[in-house]
C-alpha positions as CSV (number, residue, x, y, z in Angstrom):
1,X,119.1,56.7,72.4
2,X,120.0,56.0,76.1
3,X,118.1,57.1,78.9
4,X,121.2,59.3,79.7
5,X,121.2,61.4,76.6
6,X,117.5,61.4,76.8
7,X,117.6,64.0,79.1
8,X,117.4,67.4,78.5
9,X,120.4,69.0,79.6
10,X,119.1,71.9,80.8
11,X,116.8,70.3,83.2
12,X,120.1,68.2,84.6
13,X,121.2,70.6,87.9
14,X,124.4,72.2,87.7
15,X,128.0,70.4,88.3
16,X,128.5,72.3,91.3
17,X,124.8,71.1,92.9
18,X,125.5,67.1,92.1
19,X,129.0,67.2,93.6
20,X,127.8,69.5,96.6
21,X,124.6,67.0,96.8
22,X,127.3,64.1,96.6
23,X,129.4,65.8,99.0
24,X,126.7,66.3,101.7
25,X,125.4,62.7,100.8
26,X,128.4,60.7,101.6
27,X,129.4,62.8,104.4
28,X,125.8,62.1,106.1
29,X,127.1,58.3,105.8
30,X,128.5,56.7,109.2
31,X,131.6,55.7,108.1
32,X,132.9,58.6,106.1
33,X,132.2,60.7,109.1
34,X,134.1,58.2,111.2
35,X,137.2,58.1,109.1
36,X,137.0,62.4,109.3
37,X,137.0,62.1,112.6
38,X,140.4,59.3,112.8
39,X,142.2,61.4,110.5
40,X,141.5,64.6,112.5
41,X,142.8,63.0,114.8
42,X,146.0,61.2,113.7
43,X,147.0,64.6,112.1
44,X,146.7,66.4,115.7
45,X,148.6,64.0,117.4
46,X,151.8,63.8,114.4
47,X,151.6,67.2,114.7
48,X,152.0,68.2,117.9
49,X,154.7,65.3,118.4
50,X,156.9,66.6,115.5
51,X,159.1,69.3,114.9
52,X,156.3,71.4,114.5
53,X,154.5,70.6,117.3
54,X,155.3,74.3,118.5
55,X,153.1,75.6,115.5
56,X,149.9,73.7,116.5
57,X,150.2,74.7,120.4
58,X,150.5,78.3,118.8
59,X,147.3,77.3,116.5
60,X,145.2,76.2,119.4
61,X,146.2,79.1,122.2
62,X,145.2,81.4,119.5
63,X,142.5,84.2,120.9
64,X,139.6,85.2,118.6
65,X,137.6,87.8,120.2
66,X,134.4,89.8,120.1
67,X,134.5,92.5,122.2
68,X,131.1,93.7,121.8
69,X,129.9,90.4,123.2
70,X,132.5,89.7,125.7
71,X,133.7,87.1,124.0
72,X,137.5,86.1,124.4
73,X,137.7,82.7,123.6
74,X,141.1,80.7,122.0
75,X,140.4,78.6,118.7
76,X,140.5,75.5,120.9
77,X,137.4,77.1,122.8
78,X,135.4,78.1,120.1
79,X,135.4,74.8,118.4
80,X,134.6,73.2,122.2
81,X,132.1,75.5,123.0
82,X,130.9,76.9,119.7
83,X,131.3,73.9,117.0
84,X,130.2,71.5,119.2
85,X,126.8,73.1,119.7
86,X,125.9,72.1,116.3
87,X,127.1,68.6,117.2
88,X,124.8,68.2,120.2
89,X,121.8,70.3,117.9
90,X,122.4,66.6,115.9
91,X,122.3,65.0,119.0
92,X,118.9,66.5,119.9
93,X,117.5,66.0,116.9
94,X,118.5,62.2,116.8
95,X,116.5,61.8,120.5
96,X,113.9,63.6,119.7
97,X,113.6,61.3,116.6
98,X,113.9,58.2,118.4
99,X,111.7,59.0,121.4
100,X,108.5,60.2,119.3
101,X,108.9,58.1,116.5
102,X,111.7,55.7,116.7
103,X,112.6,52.3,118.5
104,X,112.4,54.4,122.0
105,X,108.9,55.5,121.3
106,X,107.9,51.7,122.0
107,X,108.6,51.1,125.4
108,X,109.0,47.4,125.0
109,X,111.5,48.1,122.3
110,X,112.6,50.8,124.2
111,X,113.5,48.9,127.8
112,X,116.7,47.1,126.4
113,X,118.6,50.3,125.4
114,X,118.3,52.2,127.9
115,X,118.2,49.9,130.8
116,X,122.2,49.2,128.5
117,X,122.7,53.2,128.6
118,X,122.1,53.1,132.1
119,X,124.5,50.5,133.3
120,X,126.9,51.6,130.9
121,X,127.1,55.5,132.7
122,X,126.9,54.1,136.1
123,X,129.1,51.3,136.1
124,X,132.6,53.3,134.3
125,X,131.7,56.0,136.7
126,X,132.0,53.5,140.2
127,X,134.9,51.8,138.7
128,X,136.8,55.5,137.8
129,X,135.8,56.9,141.5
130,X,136.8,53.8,143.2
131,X,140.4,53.5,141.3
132,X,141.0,57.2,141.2
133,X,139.6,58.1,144.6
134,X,141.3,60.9,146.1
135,X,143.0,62.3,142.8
136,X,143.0,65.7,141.8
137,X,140.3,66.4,139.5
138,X,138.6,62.9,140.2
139,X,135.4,65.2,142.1
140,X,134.6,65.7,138.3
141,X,136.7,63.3,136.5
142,X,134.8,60.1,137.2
143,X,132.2,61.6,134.3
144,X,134.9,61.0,131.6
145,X,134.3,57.8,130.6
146,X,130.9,57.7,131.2
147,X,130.0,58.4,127.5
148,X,130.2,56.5,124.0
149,X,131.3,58.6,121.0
150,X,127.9,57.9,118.5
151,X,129.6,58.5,115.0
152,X,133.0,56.4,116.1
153,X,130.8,53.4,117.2
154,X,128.8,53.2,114.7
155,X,131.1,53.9,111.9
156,X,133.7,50.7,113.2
157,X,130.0,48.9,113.2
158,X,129.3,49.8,109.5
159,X,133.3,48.9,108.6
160,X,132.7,45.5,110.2
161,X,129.8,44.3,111.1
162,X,127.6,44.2,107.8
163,X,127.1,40.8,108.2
164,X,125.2,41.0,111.4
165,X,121.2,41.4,112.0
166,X,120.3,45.0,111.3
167,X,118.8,45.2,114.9
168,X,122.4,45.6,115.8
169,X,123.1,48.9,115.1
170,X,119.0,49.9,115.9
171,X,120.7,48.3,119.5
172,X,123.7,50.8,119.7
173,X,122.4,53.7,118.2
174,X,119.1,53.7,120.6
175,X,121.7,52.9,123.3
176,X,124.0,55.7,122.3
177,X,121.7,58.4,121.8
178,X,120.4,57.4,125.7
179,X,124.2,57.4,126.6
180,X,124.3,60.7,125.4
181,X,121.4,62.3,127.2
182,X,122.6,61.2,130.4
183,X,126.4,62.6,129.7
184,X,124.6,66.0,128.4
185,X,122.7,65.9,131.7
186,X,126.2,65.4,133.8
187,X,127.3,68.2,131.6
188,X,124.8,70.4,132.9
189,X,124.7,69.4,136.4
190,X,128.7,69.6,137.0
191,X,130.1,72.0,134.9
192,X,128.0,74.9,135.7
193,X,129.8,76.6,138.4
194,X,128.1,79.8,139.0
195,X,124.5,80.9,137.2
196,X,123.4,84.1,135.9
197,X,119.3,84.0,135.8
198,X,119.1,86.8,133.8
199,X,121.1,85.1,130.9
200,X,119.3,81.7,131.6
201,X,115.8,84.0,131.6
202,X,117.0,85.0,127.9
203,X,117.9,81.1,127.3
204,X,114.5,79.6,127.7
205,X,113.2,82.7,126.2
206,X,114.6,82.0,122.9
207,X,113.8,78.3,123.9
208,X,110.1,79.2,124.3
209,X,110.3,81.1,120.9
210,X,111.8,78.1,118.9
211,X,108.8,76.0,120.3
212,X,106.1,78.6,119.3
213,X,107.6,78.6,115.6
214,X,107.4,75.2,115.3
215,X,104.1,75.1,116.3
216,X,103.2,77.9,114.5
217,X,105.1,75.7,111.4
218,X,107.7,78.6,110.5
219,X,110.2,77.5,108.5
220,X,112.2,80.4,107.5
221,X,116.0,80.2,108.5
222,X,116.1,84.3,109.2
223,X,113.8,83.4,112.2
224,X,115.7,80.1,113.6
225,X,119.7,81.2,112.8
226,X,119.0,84.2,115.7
227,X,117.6,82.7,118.0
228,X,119.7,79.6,117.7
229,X,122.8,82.3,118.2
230,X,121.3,84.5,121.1
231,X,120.3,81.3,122.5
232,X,124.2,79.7,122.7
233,X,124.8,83.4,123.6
234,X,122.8,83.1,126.6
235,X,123.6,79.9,127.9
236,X,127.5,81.4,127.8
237,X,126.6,84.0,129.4
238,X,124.1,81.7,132.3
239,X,127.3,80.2,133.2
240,X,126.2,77.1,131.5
241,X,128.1,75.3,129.2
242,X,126.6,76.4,126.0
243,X,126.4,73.4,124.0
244,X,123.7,72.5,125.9
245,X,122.1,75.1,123.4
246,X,121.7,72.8,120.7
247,X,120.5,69.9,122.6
248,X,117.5,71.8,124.0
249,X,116.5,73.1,119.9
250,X,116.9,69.8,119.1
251,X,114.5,68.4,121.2
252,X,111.9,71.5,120.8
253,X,111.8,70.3,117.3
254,X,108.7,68.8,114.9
255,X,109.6,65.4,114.5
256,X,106.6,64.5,112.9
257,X,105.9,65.9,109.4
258,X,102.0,67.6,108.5
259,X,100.1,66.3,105.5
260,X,101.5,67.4,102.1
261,X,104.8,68.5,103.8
262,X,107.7,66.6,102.1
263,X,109.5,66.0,105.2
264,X,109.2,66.8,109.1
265,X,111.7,69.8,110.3
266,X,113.8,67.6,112.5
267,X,114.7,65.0,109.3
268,X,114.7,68.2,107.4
269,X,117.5,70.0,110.0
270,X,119.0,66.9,110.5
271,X,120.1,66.5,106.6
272,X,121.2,69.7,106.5
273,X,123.4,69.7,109.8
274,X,124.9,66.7,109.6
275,X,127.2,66.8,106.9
276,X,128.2,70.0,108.5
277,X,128.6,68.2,112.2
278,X,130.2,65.1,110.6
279,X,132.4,67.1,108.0
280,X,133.5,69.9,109.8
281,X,132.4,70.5,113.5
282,X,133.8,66.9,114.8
283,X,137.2,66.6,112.8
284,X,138.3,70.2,113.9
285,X,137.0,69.8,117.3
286,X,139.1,66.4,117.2
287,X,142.0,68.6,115.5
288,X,142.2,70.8,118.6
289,X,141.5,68.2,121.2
290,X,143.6,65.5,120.1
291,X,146.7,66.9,120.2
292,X,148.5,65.3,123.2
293,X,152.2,65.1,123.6
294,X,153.1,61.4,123.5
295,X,155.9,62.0,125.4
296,X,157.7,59.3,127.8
297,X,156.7,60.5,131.2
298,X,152.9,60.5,128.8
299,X,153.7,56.6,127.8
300,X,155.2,56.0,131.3
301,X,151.9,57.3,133.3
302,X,149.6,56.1,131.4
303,X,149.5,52.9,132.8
304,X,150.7,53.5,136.5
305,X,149.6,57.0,137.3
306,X,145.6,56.0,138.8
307,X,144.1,59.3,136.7
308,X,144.6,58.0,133.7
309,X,143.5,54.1,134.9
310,X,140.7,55.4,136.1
311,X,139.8,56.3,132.7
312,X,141.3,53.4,131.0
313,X,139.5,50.4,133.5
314,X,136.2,53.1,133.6
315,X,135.9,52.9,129.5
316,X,137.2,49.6,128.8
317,X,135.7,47.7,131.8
318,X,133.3,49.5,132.9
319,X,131.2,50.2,129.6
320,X,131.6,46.8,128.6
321,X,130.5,44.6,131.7
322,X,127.7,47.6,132.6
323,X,126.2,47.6,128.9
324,X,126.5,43.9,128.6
325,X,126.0,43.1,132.2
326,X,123.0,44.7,133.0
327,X,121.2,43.9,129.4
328,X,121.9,39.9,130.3
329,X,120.5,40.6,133.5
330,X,117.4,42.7,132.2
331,X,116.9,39.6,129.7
332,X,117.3,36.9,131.8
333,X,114.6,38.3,134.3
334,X,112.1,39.0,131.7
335,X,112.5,43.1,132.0
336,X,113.4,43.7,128.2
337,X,113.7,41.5,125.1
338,X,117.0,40.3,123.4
339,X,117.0,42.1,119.9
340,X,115.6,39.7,117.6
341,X,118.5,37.9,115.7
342,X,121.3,39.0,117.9
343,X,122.7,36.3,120.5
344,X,124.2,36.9,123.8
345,X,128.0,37.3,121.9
346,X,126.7,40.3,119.0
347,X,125.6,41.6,122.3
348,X,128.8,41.6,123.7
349,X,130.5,42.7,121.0
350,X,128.3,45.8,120.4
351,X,129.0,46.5,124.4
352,X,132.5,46.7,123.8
353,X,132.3,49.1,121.2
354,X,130.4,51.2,123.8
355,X,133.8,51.8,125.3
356,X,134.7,54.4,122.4
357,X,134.1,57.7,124.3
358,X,136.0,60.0,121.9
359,X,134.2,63.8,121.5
360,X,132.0,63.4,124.7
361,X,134.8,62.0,126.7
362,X,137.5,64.5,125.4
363,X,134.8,67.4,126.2
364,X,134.7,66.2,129.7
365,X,138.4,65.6,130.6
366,X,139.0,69.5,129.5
367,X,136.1,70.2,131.4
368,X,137.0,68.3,134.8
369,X,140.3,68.9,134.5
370,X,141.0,72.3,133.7
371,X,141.7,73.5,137.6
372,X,144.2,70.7,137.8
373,X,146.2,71.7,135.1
374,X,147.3,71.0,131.7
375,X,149.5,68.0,132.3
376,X,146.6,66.2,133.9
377,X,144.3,67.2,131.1
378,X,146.6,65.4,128.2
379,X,147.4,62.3,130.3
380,X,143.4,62.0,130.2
381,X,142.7,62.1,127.0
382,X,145.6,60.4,126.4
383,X,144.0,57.3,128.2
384,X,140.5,58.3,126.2
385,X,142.2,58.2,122.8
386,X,144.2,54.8,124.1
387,X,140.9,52.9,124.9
388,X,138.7,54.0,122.2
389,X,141.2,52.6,119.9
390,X,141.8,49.3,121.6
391,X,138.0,49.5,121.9
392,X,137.4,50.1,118.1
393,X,139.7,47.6,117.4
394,X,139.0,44.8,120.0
395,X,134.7,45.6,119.0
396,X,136.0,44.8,115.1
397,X,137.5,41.7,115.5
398,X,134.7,40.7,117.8
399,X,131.8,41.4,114.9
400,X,134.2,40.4,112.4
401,X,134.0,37.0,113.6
402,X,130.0,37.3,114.3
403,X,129.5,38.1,111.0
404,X,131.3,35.1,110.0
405,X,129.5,33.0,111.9
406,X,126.0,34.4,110.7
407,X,126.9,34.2,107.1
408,X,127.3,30.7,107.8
409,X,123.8,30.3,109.2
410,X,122.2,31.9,106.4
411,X,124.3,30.2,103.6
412,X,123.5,27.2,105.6
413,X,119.9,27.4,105.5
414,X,120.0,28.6,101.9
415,X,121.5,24.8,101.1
416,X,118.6,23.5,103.1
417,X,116.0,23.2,100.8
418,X,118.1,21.5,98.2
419,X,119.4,19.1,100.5
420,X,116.1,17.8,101.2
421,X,115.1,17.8,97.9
C-alpha cells in the first residue's frame, strides 16, 4: 500500500483548505506576485487605450462614500490610500524583520545596503531637480524616482538570476527595504500639507495600544483589525497620508517569537498579509494607476518634455550610478564589505534593477503632481512605467549573463578534481 492511500482520509484537510493553502503559498512567492503586478498592469494600459478606454476612466472616477466618516473617496483613491496600507503594513513588517533579526541587525553586514539605499535616493533626486528645475510640480516631483518597487525587483531577480550567489538578492532586498523607509519618510515629510493633532493624538494612540498588546502577547484579530482601522482612520483625518498607518504597526510588531510559540507575530502577519498584498492590494492598485493614455503628444513628450526626463534620467541614471557608485566607493575605502561571492559586475547588475520604481513611484507622481494637473500626472508615470521596464529588462540580460558566467566557475571547479587526478 502507498504512503498516499495510507492515509486516513479523514485526517487529509479539505479540498478547499489545500487549494486555498496552495493559493496563498504561491502567491507569497516573488515572482508570481511580480507577474500579478505586470499583468495588472498591461490590462490597465490596453484598456484605457482601446475603445473602451472611456469605461475604465468611468471605473476609476467612481465615488465610494461613507458618510458617517467623511469619507468620499473615488475607487482610484481607496486602492491608493486604503489598499496600499496593507502594502506598506508588509513593508513594516519586512524592516522590522531585517533590522532585529535579519542582515541589517549586523551592522557590518548591514553598512553595504544601506550606505546603496542611500546613494540610490539622493542621487535620482539631484539629477530630477537639476534636469527638471523650475517645472511645475518639480517642488515635489524630484521624490518620484527616488524609490525601487521591492516585489518587481526581486521577482525579474528570481526569473533570471538563479544562477547567481544567493547574497544577491539578501543585497537587494536589505537595500530595498532601506530604499523604502527613506521614500515612506519623504512621504511623510512632503505630502502632509496641513495637520490636525487631535487626529494624529488618536494615531499614536492606537499606535501606543498595538505596542502594549504585543507586549502584553495578545493575539486575537478582534483586538488588532480596530485599531489597525481607527488607526488609518486617524492618520486620514491628521492630514497625513494614511498609508503611513501600516508602516508604523509594522514596525511596533514582535519580531521575535517566545519559547513554545510556533512562530513570532511579524512572520505570523506577514504570511497572512502577503498573499493578500501581493495578490490583490498591488495588481488593483497597479489596475487603477496604470492606466495612462499612450497617446502621441504622450509618446512625443516623453522624451523632450524635461518632467518626464527628469524622471526617466532620475530612475535610470540616477539609481544605477548612486547604488553602484557609492557601494564601489564604500568598498574601495574599506567602509562596508563586498557581498561574499558577488563581483563588482552582479553588483552592477543588481543596481540597475534598482531603477524599477513602480508602486512607490506611481504613489508619488499622483501625489506631487495632483495641483499641476492630470496631464502632467500621466506623462509621469508614463516615464515611471517606461524605465522600470527598460530597467527590468536591461537588469535581466545583465544577470542572465552573470549567471552564465558563474555556472561556468562552478562547473569548472567541479572538473577540477578529476583533472588532477
Amino acid at each position: 500500500m502507498s504512503a498516499r492511500s495510507a492515509v486516513d482520509p479523514a485526517e487529509r484537510p479539505p479540498v478547499i483548505t489545500r487549494v486555498r493553502s496552495e493559493l496563498t503559498r504561491y502567491l507569497r512567492t516573488e515572482t508570481v506576485g511580480g507577474a500579478l503586478l505586470l499583468i495588472a498592469a498591461a490590462v490597465a494600459l490596453i484598456w484605457v487605450n482601446s475603445p473602451w478606454g472611456a469605461s475604465y476612466q468611468t471605473m476609476v472616477d467612481t465615488r465610494l462614500s461613507i458618510p458617517a466618516l467623511h469619507l468620499d473617496l473615488t475607487l482610484a483613491d481607496w486602492t491608493k490610500d486604503g489598499l496600499l496600507a496593507i502594502f506598506f503594513f508588509v513593508a513594516g513588517l519586512e524592516l522590522k524583520r531585517e533590522f532585529v533579526v535579519g542582515e541589517l541587525a549586523d551592522p557590518k553586514r548591514a553598512a553595504l545596503p544601506i550606505i546603496a539605499a542611500v546613494g540610490g535616493v539622493v542621487t535620482p533626486a539631484l539629477i530630477a531637480i537639476t534636469v527638471g528645475h523650475g517645472v511645475p510640480g518639480m517642488d515635489n516631483g524630484w521624490a518620484i524616482p527616488v524609490a525601487t518597487d521591492i516585489a518587481f525587483a526581486l521577482a525579474v531577480l528570481a526569473m533570471t538570476g538563479s544562477r547567481i550567489p544567493a547574497s544577491a538578492r539578501v543585497f537587494l532586498l536589505s537595500l530595498a527595504v532601506v530604499d523604502d523607509l527613506l521614500a515612506i519618510i519623504l512621504i511623510a515629510v512632503l505630502f502632509t500639507a496641513s495637520l490636525s493633532m487631535l487626529w494624529l493624538g488618536v494615531a499614536l494612540a492606537c499606535c501606543a495600544a498595538w505596542a502594549l498588546a504585543q507586549r502584553q502577547r495578545l493575539h486575537t484579530p478582534l483586538f488588532y483589525v480596530p485599531v489597525a482601522l481607527v488607526c488609518w482612520y486617524a492618520l486620514h483625518e491628521a492630514g497625513i497620508h494614511p498609508t503611513l498607518a501600516g508602516v508604523a504597526l509594522g514596525l511596533l510588531t514582535r519580531v521575535r517569537k517566545d519559547p513554545g510559540e510556533k512562530m513570532a507575530p511579524a512572520t505570523h502577519l506577514e504570511h497572512v498579509v502577503q498573499p493578500i498584498s501581493a495578490g490583490i492590494c498591488v495588481p488593483l492598485f497597479a489596475l487603477f494607476a496604470s492606466g495612462v493614455p499612450l497617446d502621441a503628444a504622450v509618446f512625443g513628450s516623453l522624451f523632450t518634455d524635461r518632467l518626464s526626463l527628469a524622471i526617466i534620467l532620475g530612475l535610470l541614471l540616477g539609481k544605477t550610478i548612486g547604488i553602484f557608485g557609492i557601494s564601489w566607493l564604500a568598498i574601495r575605502f574599506g567602509v562596508a564589505k563586498r557581498p561574499v561571492g558577488l563581483e563588482y559586475r552582479d553588483m552592477f547588475a543588481l543596481s540597475v534593477l534598482g531603477a524599477i520604481g513602480f508602486t512607490v513611484s506611481l504613489l508619488v507622481a499622483e501625489l506631487a503632481l495632483a495641483d499641476v494637473g492630470d496631464d502632467a500626472i500621466d506623462l509621469a508615470k508614463a516615464a515611471v512605467l517606461v524605465t522600470s521596464m527598460a530597467a527590468s529588462l536591461l537588469g535581466s540580460a545583465l544577470l542572465l549573463r552573470r549567471g552564465r558566467v558563474h555556472q561556468a566557475r562552478r562547473e569548472a571547479d567541479e572538473l577540477q578534481p578529476d583533472s588532477e587526478a
